[in-house]
RORO-891437 format. One record per residue: x, y, z of N, C-alpha, C in turn. Coordinates in Angstrom, 2 decimals. Layout:
RORO-891437
n.east	n.north	n.up	ca.east	ca.north	ca.up	c.east	c.north	c.up
X	Y	Z	X	Y	Z	X	Y	Z
...
end
This chain:
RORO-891437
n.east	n.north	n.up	ca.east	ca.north	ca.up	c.east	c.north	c.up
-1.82	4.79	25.01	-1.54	5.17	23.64	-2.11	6.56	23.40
-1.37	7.29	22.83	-1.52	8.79	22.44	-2.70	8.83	21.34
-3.41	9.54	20.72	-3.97	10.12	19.63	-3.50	9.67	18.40
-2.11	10.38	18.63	-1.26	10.53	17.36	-0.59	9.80	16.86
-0.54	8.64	17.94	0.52	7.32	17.56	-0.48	6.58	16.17
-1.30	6.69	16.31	-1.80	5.49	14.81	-2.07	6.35	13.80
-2.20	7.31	13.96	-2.08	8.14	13.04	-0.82	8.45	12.42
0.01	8.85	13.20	1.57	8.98	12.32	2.09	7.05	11.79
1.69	6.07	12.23	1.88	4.85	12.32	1.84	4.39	10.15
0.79	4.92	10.43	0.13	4.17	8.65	1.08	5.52	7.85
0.91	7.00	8.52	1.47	7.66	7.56	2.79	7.53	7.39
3.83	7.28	8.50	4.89	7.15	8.50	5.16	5.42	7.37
4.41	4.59	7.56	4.77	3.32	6.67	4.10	3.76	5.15
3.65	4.76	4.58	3.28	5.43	3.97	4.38	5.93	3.18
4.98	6.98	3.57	6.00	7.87	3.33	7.19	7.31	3.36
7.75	6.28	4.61	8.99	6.47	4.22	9.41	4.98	3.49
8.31	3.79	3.28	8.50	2.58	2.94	7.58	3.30	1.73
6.72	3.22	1.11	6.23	3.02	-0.29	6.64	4.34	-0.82
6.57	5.07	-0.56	6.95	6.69	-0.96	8.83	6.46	-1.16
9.34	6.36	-0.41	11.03	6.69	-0.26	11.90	5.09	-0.47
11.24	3.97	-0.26	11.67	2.56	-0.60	12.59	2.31	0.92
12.31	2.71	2.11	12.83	2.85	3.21	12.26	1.34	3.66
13.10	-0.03	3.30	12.45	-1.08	4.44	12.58	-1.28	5.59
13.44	-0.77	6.09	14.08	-0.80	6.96	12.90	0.11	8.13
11.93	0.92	7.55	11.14	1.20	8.21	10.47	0.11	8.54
9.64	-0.47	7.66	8.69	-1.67	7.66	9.20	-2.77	9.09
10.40	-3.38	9.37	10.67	-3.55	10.15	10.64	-2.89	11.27
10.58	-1.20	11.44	10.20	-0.39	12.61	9.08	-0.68	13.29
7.86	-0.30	11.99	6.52	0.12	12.43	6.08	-1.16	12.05
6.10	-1.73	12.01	5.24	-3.67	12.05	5.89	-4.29	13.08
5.18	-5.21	13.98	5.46	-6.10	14.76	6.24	-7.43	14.39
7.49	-7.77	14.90	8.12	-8.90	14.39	6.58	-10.36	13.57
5.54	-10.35	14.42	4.56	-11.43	14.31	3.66	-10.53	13.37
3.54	-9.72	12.99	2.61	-8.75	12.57	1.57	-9.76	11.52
0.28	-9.31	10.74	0.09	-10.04	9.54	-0.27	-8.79	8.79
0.06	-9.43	7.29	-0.52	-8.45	6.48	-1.44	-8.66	5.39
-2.53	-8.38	5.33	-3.52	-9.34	4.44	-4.05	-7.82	3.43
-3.03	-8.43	1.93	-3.54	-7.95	0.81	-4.16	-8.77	0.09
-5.20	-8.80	-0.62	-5.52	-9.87	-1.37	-4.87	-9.65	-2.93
-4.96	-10.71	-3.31	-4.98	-11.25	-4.93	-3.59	-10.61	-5.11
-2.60	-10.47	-4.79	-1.08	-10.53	-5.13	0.01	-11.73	-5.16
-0.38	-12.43	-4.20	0.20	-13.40	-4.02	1.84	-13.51	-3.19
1.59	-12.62	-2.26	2.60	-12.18	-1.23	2.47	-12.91	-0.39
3.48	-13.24	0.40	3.56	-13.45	2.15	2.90	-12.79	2.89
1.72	-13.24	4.00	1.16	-12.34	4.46	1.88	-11.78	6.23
2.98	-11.71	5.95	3.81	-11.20	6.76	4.63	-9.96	6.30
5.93	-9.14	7.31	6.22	-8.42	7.07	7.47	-8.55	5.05
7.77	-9.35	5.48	8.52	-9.91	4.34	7.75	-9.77	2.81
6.77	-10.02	2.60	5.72	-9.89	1.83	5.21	-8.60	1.83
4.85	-7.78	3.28	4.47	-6.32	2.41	6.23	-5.81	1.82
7.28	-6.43	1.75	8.35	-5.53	1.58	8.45	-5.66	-0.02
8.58	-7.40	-0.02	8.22	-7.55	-1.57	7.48	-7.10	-2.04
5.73	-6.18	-2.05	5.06	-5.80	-2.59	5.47	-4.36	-2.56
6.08	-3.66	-2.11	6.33	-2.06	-1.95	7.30	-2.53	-3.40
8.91	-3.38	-3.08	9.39	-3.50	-4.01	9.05	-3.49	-5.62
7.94	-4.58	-5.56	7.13	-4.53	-7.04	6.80	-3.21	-7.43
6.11	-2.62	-6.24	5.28	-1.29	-7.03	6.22	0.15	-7.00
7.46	-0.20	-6.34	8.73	0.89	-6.69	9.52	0.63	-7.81
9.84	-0.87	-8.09	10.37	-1.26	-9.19	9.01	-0.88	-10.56
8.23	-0.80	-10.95	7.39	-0.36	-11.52	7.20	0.45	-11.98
6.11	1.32	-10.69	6.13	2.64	-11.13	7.44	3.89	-10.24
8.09	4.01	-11.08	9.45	4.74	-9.94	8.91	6.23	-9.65
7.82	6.70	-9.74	7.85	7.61	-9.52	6.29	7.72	-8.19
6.57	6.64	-7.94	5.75	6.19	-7.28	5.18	7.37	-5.96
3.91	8.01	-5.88	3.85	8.67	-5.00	2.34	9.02	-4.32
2.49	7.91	-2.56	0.85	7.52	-2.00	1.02	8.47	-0.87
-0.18	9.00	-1.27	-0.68	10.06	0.02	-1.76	9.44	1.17
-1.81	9.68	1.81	-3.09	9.49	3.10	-3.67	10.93	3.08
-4.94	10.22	2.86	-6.31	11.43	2.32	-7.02	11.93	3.49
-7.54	10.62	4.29	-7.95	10.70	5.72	-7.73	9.71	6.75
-8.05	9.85	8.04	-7.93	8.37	8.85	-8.84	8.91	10.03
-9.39	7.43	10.51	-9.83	7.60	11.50	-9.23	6.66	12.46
-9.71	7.10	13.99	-8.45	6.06	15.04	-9.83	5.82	15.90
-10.23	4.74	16.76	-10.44	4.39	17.92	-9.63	4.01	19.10
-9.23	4.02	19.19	-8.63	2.82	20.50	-7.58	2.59	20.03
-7.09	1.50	19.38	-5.70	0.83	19.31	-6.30	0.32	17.66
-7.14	1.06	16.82	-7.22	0.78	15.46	-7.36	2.20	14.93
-6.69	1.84	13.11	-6.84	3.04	12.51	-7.45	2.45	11.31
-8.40	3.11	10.48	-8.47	3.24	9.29	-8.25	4.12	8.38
-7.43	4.12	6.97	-6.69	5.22	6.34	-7.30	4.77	5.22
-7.56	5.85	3.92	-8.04	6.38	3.33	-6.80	7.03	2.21
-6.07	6.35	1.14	-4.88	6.52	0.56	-5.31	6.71	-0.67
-4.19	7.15	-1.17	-4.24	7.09	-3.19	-3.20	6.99	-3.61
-3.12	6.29	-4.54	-1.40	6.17	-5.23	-1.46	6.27	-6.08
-0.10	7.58	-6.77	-0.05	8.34	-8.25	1.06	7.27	-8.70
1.31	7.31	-9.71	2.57	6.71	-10.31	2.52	6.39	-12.01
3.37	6.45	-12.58	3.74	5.55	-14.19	4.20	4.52	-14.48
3.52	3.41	-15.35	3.93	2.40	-15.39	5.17	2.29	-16.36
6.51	2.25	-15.64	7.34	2.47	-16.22	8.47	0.76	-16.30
7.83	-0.15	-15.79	8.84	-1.31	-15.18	8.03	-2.46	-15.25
8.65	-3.62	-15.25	7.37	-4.94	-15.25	6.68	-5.40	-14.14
5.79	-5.14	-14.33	4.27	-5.25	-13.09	3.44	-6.64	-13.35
4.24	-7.36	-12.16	3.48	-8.82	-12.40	3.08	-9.22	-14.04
4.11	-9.48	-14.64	4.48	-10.36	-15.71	4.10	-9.23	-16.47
3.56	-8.15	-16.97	3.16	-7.26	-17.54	4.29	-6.15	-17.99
3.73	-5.38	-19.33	5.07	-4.75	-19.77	5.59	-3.43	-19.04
5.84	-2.82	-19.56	5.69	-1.08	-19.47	4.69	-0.77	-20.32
3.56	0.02	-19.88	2.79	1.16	-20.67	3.11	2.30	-21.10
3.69	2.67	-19.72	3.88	4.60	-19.84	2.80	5.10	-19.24
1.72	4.51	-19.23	0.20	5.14	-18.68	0.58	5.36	-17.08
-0.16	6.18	-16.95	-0.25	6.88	-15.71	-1.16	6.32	-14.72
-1.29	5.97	-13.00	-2.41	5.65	-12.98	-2.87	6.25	-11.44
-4.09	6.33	-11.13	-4.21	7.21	-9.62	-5.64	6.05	-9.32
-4.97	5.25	-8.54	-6.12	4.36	-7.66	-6.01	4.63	-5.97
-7.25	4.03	-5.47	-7.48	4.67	-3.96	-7.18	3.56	-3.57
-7.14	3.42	-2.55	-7.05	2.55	-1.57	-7.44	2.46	-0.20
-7.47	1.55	0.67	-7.69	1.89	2.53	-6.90	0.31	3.03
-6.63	1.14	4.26	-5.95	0.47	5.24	-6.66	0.71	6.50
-6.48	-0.85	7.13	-7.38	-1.11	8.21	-6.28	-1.53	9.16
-5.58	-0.77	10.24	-5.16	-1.44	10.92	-5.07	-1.56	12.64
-4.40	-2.69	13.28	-4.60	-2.95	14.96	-3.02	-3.13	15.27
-3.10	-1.82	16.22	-1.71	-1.51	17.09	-1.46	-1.88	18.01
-0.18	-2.83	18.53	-0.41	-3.01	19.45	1.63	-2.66	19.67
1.46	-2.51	21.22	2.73	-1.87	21.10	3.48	-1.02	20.48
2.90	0.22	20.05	3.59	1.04	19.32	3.68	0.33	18.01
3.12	-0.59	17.59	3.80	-1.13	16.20	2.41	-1.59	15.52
2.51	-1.86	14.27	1.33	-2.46	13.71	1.36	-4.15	13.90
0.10	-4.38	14.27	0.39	-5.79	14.45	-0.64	-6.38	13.55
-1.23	-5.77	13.11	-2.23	-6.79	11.68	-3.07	-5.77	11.14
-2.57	-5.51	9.90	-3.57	-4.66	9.22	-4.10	-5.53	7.19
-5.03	-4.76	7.41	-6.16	-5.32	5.67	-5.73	-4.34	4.93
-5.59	-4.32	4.14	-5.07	-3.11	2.90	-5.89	-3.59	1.70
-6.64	-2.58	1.32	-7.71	-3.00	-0.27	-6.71	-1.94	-0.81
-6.80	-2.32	-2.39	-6.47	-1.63	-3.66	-7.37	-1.50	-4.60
-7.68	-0.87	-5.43	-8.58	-0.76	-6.74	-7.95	-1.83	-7.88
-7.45	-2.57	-7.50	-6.46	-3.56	-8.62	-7.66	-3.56	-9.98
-8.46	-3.76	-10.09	-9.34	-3.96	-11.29	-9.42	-2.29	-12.21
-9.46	-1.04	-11.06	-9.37	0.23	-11.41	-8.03	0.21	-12.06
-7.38	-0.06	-11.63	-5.53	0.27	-11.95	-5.39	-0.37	-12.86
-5.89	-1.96	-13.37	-5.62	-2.88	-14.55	-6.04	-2.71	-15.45
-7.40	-1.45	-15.25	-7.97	-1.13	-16.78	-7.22	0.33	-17.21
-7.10	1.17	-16.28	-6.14	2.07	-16.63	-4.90	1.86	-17.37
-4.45	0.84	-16.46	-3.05	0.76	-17.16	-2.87	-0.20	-19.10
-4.71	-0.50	-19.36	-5.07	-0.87	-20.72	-4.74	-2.63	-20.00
-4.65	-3.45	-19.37	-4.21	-4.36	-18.97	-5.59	-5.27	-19.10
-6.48	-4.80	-18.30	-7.75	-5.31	-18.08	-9.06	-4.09	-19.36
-9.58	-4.70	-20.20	-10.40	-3.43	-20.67	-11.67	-3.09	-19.45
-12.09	-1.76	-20.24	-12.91	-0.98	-19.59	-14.00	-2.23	-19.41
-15.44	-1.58	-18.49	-16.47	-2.14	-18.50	-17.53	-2.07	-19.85
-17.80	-2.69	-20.59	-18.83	-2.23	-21.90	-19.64	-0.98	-21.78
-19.70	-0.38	-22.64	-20.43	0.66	-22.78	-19.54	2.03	-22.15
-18.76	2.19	-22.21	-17.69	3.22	-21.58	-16.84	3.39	-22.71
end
């Protein structure tokens, strides 16, 4: 395995699946068996499930747009270091439209095997993003 393969790996499922709504990538760069463990969404933790969750958060916020900030690679793992801009413009898990804007971080943890991702952890700021978006209030005293 090259350097560059896990590195272009997360950015490429990055860009052309959550950025461009490309699933058809997701099926590229994930392993038919792959897993995908987001918590507290309530997805499939397979490839099918991250597709439905890109869906939610394109149907949503349409202007949806996640960068990769940094990554690091060992061996046949990467960890990435993301942020996602977007407006809540669409219904977000039973929730309305705001209009609010929101920029939460994120990281991805993942293990390559065969050129493909075969199980990666993905955290979100979901509690950051739910008070932004007025959904969840702030912490007291703020």
């Amino acid at each position: 395995m090259t350097i560059s393969q896990p590195n272009s790996l997360i950015r490429r499922i990055i860009d052309t699946a959550f950025n461009q709504g490309n699933f058809p990538a997701v099926e590229e760069l994930l392993a038919p068996d792959s897993i995908t463990h987001i918590t507290a969404w309530g997805m499939p933790n397979n490839r099918l499930g991250l597709k439905q969750l890109i869906a939610t958060f394109r149907t949503a916020f349409p202007d949806l747009d996640c960068t990769v900030e940094d990554e690091i690679y060992q061996g046949n793992k990467v960890a990435a270091h993301w942020t996602m801009r977007g407006t809540l413009q669409g219904l977000f898990f039973g929730n309305q439209p705001t209009g609010r804007p929101v920029l939460v971080q994120g990281i991805i943890f993942a293990r390559i095997e065969n050129d493909q991702i075969a199980e990666n952890w993905t955290l979100i700021d979901q509690i950051g993003m739910l008070q932004q978006l007025g959904i969840v209030p702030p912490p007291k005293g703020r």
